[in-house]
N, C-alpha and C positions, 0 to 999 in steps of 0.2 A: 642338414636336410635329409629327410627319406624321399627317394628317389626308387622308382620303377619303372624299367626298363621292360618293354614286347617287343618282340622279332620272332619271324619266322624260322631262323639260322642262326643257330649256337655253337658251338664248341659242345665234342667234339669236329663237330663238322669243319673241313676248310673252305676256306672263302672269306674276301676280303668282307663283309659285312659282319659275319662272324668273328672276325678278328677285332674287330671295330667294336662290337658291343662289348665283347671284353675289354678290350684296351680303357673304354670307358668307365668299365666297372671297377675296374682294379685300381684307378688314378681313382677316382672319387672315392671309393675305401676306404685309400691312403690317405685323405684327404678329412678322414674321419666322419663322412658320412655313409650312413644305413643306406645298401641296392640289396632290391629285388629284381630278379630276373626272371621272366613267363616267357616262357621257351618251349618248341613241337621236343616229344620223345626222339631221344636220336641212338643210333647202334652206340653201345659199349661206352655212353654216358654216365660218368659216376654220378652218385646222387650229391646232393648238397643241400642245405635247409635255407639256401641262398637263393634255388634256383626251382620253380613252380617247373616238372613237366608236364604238358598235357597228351593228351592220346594226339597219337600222329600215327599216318601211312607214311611206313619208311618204302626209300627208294620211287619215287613216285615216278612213273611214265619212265622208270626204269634211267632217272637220272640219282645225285647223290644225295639229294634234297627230300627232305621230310616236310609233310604236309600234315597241318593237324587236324584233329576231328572235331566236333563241337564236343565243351565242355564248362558250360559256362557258368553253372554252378560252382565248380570247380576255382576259376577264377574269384568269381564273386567272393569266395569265401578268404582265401588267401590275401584278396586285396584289403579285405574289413578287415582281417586281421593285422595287416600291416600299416594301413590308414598310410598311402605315401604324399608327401607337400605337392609332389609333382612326377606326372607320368612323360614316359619318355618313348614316340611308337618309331619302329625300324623298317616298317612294311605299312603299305596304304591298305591291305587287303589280310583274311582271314586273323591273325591276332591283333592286326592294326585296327580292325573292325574294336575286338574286344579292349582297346587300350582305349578308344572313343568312348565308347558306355561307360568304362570304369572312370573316366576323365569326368565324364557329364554325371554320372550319378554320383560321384564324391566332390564334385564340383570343385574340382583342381583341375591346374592349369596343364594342357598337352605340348609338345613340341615333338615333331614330326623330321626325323633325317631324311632327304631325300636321297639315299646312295644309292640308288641300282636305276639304269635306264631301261625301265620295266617291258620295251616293244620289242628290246633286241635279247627277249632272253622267253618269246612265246615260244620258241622248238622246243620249250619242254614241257609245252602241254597239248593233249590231242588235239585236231582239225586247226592246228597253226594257218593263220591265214591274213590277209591287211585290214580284213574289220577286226580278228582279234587285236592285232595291235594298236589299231586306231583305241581301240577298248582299253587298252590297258594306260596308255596317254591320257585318255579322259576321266581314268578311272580314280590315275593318282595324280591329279589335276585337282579333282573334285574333292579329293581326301587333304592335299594340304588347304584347300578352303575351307574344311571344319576344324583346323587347328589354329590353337594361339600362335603359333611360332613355327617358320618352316626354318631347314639349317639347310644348307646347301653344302656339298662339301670340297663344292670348287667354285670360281668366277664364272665359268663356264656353263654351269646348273644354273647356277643364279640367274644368270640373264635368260638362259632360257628355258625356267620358269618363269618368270616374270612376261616372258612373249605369251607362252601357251596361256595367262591368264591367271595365273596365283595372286591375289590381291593381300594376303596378308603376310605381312613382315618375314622378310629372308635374311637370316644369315651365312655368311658363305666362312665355314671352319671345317680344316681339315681333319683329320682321325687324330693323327699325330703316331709318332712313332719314338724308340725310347732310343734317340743316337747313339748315348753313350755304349747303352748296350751293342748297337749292330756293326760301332767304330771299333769294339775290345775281340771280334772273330778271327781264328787263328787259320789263318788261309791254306799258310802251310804245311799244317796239321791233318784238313780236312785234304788234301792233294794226296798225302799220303797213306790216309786210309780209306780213301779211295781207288788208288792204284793210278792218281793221274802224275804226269810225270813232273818233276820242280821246275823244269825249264818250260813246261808249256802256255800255248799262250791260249785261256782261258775263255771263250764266250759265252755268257749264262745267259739261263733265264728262269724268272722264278713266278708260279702260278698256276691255277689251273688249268687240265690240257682239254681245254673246251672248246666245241665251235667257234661259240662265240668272243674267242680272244686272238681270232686272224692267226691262228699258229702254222696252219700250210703257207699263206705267204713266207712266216720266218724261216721255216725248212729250207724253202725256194731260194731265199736271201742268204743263209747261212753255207746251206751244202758246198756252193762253189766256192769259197772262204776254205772249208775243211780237203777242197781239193786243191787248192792251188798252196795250201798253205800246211807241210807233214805235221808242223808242231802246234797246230791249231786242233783245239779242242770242242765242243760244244758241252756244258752243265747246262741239264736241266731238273731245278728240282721241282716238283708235284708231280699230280696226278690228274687221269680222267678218260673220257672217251676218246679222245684225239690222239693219244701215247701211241698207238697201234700204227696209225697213220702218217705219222709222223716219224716212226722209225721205220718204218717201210720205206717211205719217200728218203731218209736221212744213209741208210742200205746202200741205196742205188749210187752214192756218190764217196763211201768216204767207209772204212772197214770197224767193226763192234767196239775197236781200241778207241776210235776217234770219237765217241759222244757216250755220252753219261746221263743217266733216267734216276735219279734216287728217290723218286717219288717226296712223296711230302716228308718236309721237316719242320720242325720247330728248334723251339728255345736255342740255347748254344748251336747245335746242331746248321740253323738254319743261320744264325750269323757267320759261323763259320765259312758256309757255303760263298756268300757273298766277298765272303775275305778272299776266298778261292779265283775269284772272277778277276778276268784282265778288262772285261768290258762286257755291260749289261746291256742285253739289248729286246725290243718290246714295241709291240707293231699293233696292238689291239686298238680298235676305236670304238668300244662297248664302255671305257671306265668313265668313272664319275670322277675320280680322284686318284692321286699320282704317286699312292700308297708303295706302290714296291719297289718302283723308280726312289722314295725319298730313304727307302731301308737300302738301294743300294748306294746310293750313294754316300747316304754315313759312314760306309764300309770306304770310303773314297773311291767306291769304282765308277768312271766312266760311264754315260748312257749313251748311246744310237736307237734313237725312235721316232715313230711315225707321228704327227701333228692332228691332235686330238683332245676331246675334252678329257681334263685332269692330267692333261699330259703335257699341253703348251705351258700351265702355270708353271712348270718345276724342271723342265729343260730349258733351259737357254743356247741356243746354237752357236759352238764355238767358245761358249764360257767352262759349261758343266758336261758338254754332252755333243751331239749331233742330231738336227731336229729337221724330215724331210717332212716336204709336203705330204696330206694325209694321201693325196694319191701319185703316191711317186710309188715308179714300178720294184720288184724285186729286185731288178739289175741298178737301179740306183742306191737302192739300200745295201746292194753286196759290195757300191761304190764306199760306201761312206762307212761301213765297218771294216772294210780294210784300209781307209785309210786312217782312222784310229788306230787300229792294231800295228799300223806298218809306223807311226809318227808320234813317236815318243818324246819330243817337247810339246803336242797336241795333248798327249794322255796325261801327262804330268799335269798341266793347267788345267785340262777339265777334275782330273781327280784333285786337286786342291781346292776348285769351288766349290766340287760336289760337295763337298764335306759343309762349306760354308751357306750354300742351300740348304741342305737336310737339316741345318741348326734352326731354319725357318719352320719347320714341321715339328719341331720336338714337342713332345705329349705337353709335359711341364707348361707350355705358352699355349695349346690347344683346350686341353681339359680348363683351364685359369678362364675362355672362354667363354666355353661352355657351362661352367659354374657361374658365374655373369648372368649370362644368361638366363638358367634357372631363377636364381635371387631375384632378378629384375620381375618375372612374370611372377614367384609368387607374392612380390609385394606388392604387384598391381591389382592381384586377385579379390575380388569384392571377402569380405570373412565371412567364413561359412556361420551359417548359425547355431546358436548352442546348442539348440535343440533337435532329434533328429526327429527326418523330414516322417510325416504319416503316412500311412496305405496308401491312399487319395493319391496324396504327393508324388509318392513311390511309382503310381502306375502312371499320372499323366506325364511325368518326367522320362517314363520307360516309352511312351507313346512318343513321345518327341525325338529321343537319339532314334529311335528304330524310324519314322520316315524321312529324318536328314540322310541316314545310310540308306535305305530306298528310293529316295532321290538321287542321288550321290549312282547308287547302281543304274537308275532308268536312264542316267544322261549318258552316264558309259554303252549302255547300250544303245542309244540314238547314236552316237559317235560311230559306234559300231557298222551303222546301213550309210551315216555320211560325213563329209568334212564337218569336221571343228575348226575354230581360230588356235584351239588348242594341240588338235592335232596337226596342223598345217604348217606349223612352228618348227623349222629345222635348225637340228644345231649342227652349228659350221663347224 
């Protein structure tokens, strides 16, 4: 198959969406089929004749996200030249726009991931406010109604799209991640060129240091941990806004020896880390999917986390991990990580299932999916005709995709002055 992948978010960039569109590129590769990737320009991107950049505003509103500019010649020509079976969009909005055209005017089949819950991540564009969100609910509402195929990438999505109003076909497939790889990290390796000590006992976390990943609660939950406990540690690997704040707040309880910032890692680096961890723990209620939860636990480390989409699928309480209610306070949460850390026939049993969960995630049984998937919508695709389409054709086929997305944007903005069924739709 030829296959073309848009997303707003690539590599280099971090972030789980980004990770995501690679992971998929590089299994279907292997797999021996043709990807193209359309992707915004991003800092210190190598190039690749794999990968369309288009103009983008780096750092946008002063977050780490690039935004791109129109380019849509640009596209067009790339896509004719690739002619792909089937388009694949990552975003409801700006290249997700251009993955719709290219779908409708080559008349190939689209499927649309829905991974980001698009309301809880408005702070990072100006005059944030509850109609923008309601806007952006209705916005990529309306967008998986113009596609063949929605993916959801948890149980939790799924269902609630299907409340807010998505009418065509969901399926619910995680990213996947490569076990083998994140179970071969050398823990003890990474401890020591680190400066942390072999005897310590290790709380990680790994992700972006974002508002919107609840990381002041974890501070709150962890510090008294690192006070009551000398040989207690905190790893955290990434980066972002929140670092600042977070070591401020981490200061006030526990001396510079006792927590660890190594900013973003990857490949070995980042397996390693996890090898490092006594116990993973993760408090966000913004994910779609339980993407860093199932990488730590290949590593067999222990989770402690808050009960949430993408997060209930792959914690089990008491099997793999420690799973509180989404609103259980800081003091419950600094219950239930120490008593992990203090009860070591608890840790042994969770880190043995962990492993045996994260076998549920492996890329290998994800991507096998997701290629499924594909095959299935392009044999259902009426065949294009031999002949290519005329002028005529070309402009009233261009009049069509352009007022489904005009419509598509007038409803988001009605959303925007009041309720939807769409927007009214909360997920538990």
């Amino acid at each position: 198959m030829k296959i073309a992948l848009f997303t707003n978010t690539y590599l280099p960039h971090v972030g789980g969406v980004a990770r995501s569109v690679n992971t998929l590129e590089e299994a279907c590769r292997a797999r021996g089929h043709e990807v193209r990737v359309v992707a915004p320009e991003f800092e210190h991107s190598a190039p690749s004749p794999h990968v369309l950049r288009v103009p983008a505003i780096q750092h946008f509103n002063g977050s780490d996200f690039s935004v791109r500019l129109p380019a849509l010649n640009v596209v067009r020509d790339f896509m004719e030249d690739f002619r792909p079976d089937i388009i694949h969009s990552h975003h409801p909005f700006l290249l997700g726009d251009s993955a719709l055209r290219e779908s409708w005017k080559m008349q190939v089949p689209i499927v649309f991931t829905h991974h980001t819950l698009y309301e809880r991540y408005t702070h990072y564009v100006p005059l944030d406010s509850p109609a923008l969100k309601r806007f952006a609910v209705q916005l990529a509402t309306e967008y998986c109604n113009l596609c063949d195929q929605v993916i959801a990438p948890s149980e939790s999505i799924e269902h609630l799209l299907v409340e807010r109003g998505v009418t065509r076909p969901i399926l619910s497939i995680p990213t996947g991640i490569d076990t083998a790889f994140f179970a071969a990290g050398d823990g003890a390796g990474f401890r020591d060129r680190a400066g942390i000590p072999a005897d310590a006992r290790v709380i990680g976390h790994t992700g972006r240091l974002a508002r919107e990943k609840n990381l002041m609660f974890l501070a709150e939950a962890v510090a008294p941990c690192l006070a009551a406990d000398p040989r207690a540690v905190f790893l955290v690997v990434g980066d972002g806004d929140a670092r600042s704040d977070l070591l401020d707040h981490l200061r006030k309880h526990a001396g510079e020896d006792r927590f660890h910032f190594t900013g973003s890692l990857s490949g070995p680096d980042l397996a390693d880390a996890y090898a490092a961890m006594d116990c993973f723990v993760f408090a966000s209620q913004s994910e779609t999917q339980g993407l860093v939860l199932a990488e730590a636990m290949a590593s067999g480390t222990p989770v402690v986390a808050l009960d949430g989409p993408g997060v209930r699928e792959i914690v089990r309480d008491g099997e793999n991990g420690l799973l509180l209610e989404g609103h259980a306070s800081a003091g419950d949460f600094t219950a239930a990580l120490r008593r992990m850390m203090e009860d070591p026939e608890l840790a042994l049993v969770c880190s043995r299932n962990a492993r045996s969960t994260a076998a549920e995630y492996d890329t290998a049984r994800c991507i096998t999916r997701v290629l499924e998937c594909y095959e299935t919508l392009i044999a259902s695709q009426p065949r294009r005709p031999e002949t290519d389409p005329t002028a005529w054709d070309r402009l009233l086929a261009g009049i069509g995709i352009e007022w489904n997305l005009l419509v598509e944007k007038m409803s988001a903005a009605a959303a925007a002055m009041s309720e939807t069924p769409a927007t009214e739709a909360l997920l538990d």
